[in-house]
C-alpha positions in Angstrom: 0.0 0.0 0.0 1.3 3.5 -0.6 1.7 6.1 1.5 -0.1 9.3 0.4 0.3 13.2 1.2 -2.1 15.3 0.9 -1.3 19.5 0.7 -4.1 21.6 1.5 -6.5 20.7 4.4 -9.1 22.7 2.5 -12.4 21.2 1.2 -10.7 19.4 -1.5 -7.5 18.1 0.9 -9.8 17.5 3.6 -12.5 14.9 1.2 -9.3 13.4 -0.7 -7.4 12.5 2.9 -10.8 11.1 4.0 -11.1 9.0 0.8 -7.6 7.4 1.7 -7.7 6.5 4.9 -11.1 5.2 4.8 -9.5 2.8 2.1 -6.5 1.9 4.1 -4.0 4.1 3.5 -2.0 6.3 5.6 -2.3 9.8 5.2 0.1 12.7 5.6 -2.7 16.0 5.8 -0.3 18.9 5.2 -1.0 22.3 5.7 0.6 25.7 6.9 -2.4 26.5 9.4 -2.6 24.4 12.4 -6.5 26.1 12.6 -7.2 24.8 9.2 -5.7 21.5 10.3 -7.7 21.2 13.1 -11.2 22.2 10.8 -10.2 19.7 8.2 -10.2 16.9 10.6 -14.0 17.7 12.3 -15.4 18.0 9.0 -13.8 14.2 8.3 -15.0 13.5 11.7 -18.3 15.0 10.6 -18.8 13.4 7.3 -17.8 9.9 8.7 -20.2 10.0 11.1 -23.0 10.1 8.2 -21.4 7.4 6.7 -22.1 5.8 10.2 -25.6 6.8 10.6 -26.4 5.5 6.9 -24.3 1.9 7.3 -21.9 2.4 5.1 -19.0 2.1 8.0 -19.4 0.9 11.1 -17.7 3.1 14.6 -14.8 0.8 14.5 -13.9 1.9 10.7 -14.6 5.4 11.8 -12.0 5.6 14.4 -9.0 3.8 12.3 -9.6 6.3 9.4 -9.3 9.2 11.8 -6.2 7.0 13.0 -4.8 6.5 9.6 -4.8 10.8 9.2 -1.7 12.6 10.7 -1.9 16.1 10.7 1.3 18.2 9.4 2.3 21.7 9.0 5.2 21.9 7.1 5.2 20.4 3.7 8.9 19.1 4.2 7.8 17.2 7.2 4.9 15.2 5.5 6.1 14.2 1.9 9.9 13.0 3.2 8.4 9.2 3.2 5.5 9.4 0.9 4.9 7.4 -2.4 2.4 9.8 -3.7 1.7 13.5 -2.8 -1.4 14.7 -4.0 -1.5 18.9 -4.3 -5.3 20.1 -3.2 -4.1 24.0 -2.4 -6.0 26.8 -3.6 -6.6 26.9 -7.5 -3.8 29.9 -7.8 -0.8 29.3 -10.4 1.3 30.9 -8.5 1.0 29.0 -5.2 1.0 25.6 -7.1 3.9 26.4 -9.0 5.9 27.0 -5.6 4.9 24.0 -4.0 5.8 21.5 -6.8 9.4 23.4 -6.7 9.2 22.5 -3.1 8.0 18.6 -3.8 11.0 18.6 -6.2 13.3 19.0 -3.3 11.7 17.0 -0.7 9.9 14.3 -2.0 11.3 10.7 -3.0 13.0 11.0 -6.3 10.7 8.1 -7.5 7.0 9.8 -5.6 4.3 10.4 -8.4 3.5 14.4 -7.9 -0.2 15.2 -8.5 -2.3 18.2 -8.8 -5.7 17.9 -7.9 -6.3 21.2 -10.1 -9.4 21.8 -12.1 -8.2 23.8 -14.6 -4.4 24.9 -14.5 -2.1 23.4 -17.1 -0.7 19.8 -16.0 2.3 20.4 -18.3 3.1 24.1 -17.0 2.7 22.7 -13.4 5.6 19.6 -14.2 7.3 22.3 -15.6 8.7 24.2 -12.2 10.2 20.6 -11.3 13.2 18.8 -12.3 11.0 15.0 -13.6 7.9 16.5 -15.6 7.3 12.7 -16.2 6.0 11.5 -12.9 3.7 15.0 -12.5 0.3 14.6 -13.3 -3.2 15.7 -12.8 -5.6 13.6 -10.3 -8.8 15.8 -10.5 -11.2 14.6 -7.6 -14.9 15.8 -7.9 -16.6 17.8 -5.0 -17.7 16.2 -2.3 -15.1 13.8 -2.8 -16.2 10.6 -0.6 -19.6 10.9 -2.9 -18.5 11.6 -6.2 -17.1 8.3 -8.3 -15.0 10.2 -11.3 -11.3 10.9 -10.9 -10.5 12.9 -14.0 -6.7 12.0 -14.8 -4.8 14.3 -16.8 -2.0 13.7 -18.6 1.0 16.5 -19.0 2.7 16.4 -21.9 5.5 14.7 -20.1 3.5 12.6 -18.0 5.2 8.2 -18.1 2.7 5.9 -19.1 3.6 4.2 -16.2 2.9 6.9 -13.6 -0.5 7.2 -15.3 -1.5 3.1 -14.9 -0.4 3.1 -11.4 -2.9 6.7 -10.8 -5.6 4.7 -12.5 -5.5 1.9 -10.2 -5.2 3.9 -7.4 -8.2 5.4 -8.3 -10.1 1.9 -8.6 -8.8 1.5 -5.3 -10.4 4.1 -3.8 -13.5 3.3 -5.7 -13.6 5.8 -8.3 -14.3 5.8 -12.2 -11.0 7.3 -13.3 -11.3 9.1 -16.9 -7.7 9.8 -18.6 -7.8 13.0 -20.4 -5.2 15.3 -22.0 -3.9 18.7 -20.6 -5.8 21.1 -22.4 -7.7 24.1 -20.4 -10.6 23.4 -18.2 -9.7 19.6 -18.9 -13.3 17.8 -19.9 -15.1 18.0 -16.9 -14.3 22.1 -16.9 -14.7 22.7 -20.3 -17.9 21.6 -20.4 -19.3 22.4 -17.1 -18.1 25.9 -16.7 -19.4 27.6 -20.2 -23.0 25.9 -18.9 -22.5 27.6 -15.0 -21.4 30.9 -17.3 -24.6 30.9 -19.8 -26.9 30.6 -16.9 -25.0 33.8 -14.9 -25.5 35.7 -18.0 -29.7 34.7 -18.6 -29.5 35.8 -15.3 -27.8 39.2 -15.9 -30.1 39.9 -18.7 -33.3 39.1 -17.2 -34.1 36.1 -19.2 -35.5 33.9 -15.9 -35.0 34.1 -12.4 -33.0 32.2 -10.5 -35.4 29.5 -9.6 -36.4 29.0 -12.7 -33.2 28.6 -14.5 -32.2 26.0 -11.9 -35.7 24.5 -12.2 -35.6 24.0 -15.9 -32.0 22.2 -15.5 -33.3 19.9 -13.3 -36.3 18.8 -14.4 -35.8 19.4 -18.2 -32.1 17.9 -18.0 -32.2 15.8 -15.1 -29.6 17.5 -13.4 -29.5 16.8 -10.0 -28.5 20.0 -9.3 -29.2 23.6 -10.7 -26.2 25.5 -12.2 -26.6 28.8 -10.1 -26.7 26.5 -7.0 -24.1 24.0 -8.1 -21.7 27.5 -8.6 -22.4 28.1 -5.0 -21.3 24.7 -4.1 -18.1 24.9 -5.9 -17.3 28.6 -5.4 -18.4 31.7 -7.5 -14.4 32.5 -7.1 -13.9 29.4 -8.4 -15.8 29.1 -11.3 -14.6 32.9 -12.5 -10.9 31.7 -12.1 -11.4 28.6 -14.3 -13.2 30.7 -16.8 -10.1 33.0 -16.8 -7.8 30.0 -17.2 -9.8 29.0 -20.3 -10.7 32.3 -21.8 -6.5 32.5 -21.9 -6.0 29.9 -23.0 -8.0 29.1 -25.9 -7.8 32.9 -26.6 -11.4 33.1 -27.0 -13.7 35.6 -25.1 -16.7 33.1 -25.3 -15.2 31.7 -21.8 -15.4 35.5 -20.6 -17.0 35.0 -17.2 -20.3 37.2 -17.0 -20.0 40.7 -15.6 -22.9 39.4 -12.6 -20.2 36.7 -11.7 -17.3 39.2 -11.5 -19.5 41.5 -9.7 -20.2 39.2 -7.1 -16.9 37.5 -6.5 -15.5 41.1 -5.9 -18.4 41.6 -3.3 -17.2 38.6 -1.9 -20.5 37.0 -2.2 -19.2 33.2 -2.8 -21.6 31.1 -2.2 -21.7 28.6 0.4 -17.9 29.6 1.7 -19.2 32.9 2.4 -22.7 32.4 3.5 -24.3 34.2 0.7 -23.9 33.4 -3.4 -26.6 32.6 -5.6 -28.6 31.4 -2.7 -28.6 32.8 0.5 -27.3 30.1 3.2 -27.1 31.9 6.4 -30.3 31.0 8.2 -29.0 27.0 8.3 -32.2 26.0 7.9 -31.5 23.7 4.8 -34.1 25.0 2.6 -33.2 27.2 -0.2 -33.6 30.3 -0.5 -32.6 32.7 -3.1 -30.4 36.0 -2.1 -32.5 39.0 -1.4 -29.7 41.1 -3.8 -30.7 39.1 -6.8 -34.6 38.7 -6.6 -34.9 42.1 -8.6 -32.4 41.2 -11.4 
């Protein structure tokens, strides 16, 4: 069995770590901020207790996954020993690009580096280390110990063999991994953002409210989610970032994220992170209801 880091105690870090250990493996959870260590690791706590309540674990298989997660602050410390080091920081070039310099460093000279990125180049990222050919993308979905796709993207770089071994890694954990090639937004992105995009703007221009549009997605599409909501679940920052990502990339202002999204994200109006997106979350009461900002537009 391998042993697996995991840098960024986030959302993504925290779901991917949880994923692991639940399957066995032991987890390095690396992150700067003890805080953000210490929130990671009740939201595991959290979500493994549903899995509990529902029969898909019992307490015993709680407690060794918990057991199987070692919290770490320094990103030297946790990768030293580890076979695979999956990257799950915030979706920022920048940052990722100075933590894979790092991993090239500190990590085994033989650990597979992976990005859990939703949209930045694979082949850019294995550029900033010294072995582009065991760096590759290992995109989870969100919530991770739900969703069954791993999209796998492949750098330009990226060994055949590191590829196999991230496939049956993910068929380990249960997942449907899909192999794609490093091209902006990869498949998932590419497709999903544009659609999160063309709902903003019928938004913006009046075309149906928000109920509606997320109505008509669900019902007429059988989506099991609305777009505007799903946004708010993912992060309107996010999704504006991505579309920035593609809109450079392909060089083509179709991915332009709507002028409503770019309001709102500098409002800081992010959706569930921030209590307040699309929806308006802040009454805890489960049900939705739609922000009193955007009724009128």
């Amino acid at each position: 069995m391998y042993k697996i880091a995991v840098i960024g105690a986030g959302t993504m870090g925290n779901g991917i770590a949880h994923v692991f250990a639940q399957h066995g493996f032991a987890v390095n959870l690396i992150d700067l901020h003890t805080i953000q260590l210490e929130k990671a690791m009740a939201n595991i706590s959290k979500n493994l207790d549903r899995q509990v309540q529902k029969g898909i674990l019992s307490p015993e298989q709680k407690t060794d996954t918990i057991n199987r997660i070692r919290m770490v602050e320094k990103i030297k410390d946790g990768v030293h020993d580890a076979d695979i080091i999956i990257e799950a920081a915030t979706e920022n070039e920048d940052i990722k690009l100075r933590i894979f310099r790092e991993l090239d460093e500190h990590a085994l000279p033989d650990a597979i580096l992976a990005s859990n990125t939703s949209s930045i180049s694979i082949t850019r990222i294995a550029a900033a280390t010294k072995n582009p050919s065991r760096v590759i993308g290992m995109h989870f979905m969100n919530p991770v110990p739900l969703m069954k796709l791993v999209e796998i993207i492949n750098g330009y770089g990226t060994s055949s063999n590191v590829t196999e071994k991230i496939i049956e890694l993910s068929v380990k954990l249960g997942k449907t991994p899909c192999v794609v090639n490093d091209y902006p937004g990869f498949i998932s992105n590419r497709i999903l953002m544009p659609m999160i995009n063309e709902a903003i703007f019928s938004l913006q221009e009046g075309v149906a409210s928000v109920e509606a549009i997320d109505t008509v997605t669900k019902l007429g599409m059988a989506h099991p989610m609305g777009p505007l909501q799903l946004a708010d679940f993912i992060g309107l920052d996010v999704c504006m970032a991505i579309l920035k990502v593609m809109q450079e990339g392909f060089g083509n202002s179709k991915y332009a994220p709507a002028t409503l999204l770019v309001n709102m994200v500098a409002a800081g109006r992010l959706g569930i992170k921030s209590g307040e997106g699309f929806y308006d979350y802040r009454s805890g009461s489960g049900n939705l209801q739609v922000s009193e900002r955007l009724r009128k537009v």
